[in-house]
C-alpha positions in Angstrom: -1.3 -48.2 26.2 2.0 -47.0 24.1 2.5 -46.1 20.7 4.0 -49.9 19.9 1.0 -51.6 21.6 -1.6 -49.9 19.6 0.1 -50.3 16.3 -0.7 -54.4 16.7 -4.3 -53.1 17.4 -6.5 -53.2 14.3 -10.4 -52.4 14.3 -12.9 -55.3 13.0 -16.6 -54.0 10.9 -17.5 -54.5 14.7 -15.2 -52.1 16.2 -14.0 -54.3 18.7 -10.2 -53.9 18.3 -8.6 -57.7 17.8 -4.8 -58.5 18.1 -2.9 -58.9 15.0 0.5 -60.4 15.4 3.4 -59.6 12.9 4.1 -62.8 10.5 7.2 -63.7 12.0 5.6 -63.9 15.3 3.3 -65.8 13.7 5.3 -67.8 11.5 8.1 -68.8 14.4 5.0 -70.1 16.9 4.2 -72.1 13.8 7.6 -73.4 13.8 7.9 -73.6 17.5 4.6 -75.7 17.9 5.8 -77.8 14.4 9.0 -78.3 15.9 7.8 -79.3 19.6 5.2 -81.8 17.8 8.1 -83.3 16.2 10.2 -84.0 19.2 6.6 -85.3 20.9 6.3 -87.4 17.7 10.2 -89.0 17.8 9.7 -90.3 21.3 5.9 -91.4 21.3 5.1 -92.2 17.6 1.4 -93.2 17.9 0.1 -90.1 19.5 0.8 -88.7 15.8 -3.0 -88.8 15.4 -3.8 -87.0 18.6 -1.3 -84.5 18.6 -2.3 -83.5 14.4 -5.4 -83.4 16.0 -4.5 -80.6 18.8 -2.8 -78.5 16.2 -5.5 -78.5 13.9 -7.6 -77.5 16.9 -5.6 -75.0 17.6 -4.3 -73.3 14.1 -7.4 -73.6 12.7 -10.3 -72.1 15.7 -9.2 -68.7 14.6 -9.4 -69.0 10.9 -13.0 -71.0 11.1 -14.0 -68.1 13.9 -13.2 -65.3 11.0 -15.2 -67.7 8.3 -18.1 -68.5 10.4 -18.7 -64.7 11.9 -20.5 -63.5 8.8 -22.7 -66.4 8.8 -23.7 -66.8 12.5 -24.7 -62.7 11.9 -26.6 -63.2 9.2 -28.7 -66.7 10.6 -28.9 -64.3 14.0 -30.4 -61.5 12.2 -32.9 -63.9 10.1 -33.8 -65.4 13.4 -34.8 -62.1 15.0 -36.9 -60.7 11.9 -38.6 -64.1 12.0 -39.5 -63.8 15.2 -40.4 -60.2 15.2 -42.5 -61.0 12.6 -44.1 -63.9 14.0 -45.2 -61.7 17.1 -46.5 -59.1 14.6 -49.2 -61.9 13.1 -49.9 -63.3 16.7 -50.7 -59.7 18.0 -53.1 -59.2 14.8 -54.4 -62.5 14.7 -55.4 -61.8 19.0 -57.0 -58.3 18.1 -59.2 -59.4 15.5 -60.1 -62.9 17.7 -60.7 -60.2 20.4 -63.1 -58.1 17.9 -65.5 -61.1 17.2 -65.6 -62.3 20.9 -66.8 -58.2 21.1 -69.4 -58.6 19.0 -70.4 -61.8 19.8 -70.9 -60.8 23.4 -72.8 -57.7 22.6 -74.8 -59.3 20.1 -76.1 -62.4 22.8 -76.5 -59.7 25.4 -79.1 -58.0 22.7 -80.4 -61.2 22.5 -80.9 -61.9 25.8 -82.0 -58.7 27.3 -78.3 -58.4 29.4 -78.4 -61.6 31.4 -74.8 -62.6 30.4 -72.5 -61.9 33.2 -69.8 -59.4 32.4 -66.5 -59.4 34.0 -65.5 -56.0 36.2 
C-alpha cells in the first residue's frame, strides 16, 4: 500500500483501520448525490419522498453506525457478564442439590442396611 494510501487510513479504539475521506471528497459526493436528486426530482416530482428517503439511508448509516457502536458494546458486554454469572449460580445451585441427594442416599442406605441400588 503507498505512502498516499495509508495517509487516508486512520486507526479506530478497535484497531481496525477505517477509511476516512478528505472533506472535499466528502463534500462534492454530497453535492453530486444533492445535485443528481435534484435532476431525479425535476422530471418525476412525487418520488421526492422516496428519494429523501434513500439519501437519508444512505448519509446517515455511517453516522448512526459511529453513535450506536459504543452502545451495542456496552449492552454486549452486560449480556455476557449476565450470563457468565447466571452459569456461576446454576453450577452452585447443582453442587449443593448434588450434596443433599449425597447425604440423602447415604443416610436411607444406613437406614436400610444397603438395599438401595447404586448406579456403576
Amino acid at each position: 500500500m503507498s505512502a498516499e494510501e495509508t495517509s487516508h487510513l486512520i486507526s479506530d479504539s478497535s484497531g481496525i483501520g477505517i477509511s476516512n475521506p478528505e472533506p472535499e471528497v466528502e463534500r462534492g459526493r454530497l453535492l453530486a448525490s444533492a445535485g443528481l436528486i435534484g435532476a431525479g426530482i425535476l422530471i418525476e416530482p412525487e418520488l421526492l419522498g422516496g428519494a429523501l428517503i434513500g439519501a437519508s439511508i444512505v448519509y446517515g448509516l455511517p453516522l448512526m453506525g459511529r453513535l450506536l457502536r459504543p452502545a451495542m458494546t456496552s449492552a454486549a458486554e452486560l449480556g455476557y457478564f449476565a450470563v457468565a454469572s447466571v452459569s456461576d449460580l446454576l453450577t452452585t445451585a447443582f453442587d449443593q442439590v448434588q450434596g443433599a441427594v449425597a447425604a440423602v442416599r447415604s443416610d436411607y442406605q444406613r437406614s436400610r442396611g444397603s438395599s438401595f441400588i447404586s448406579k456403576p
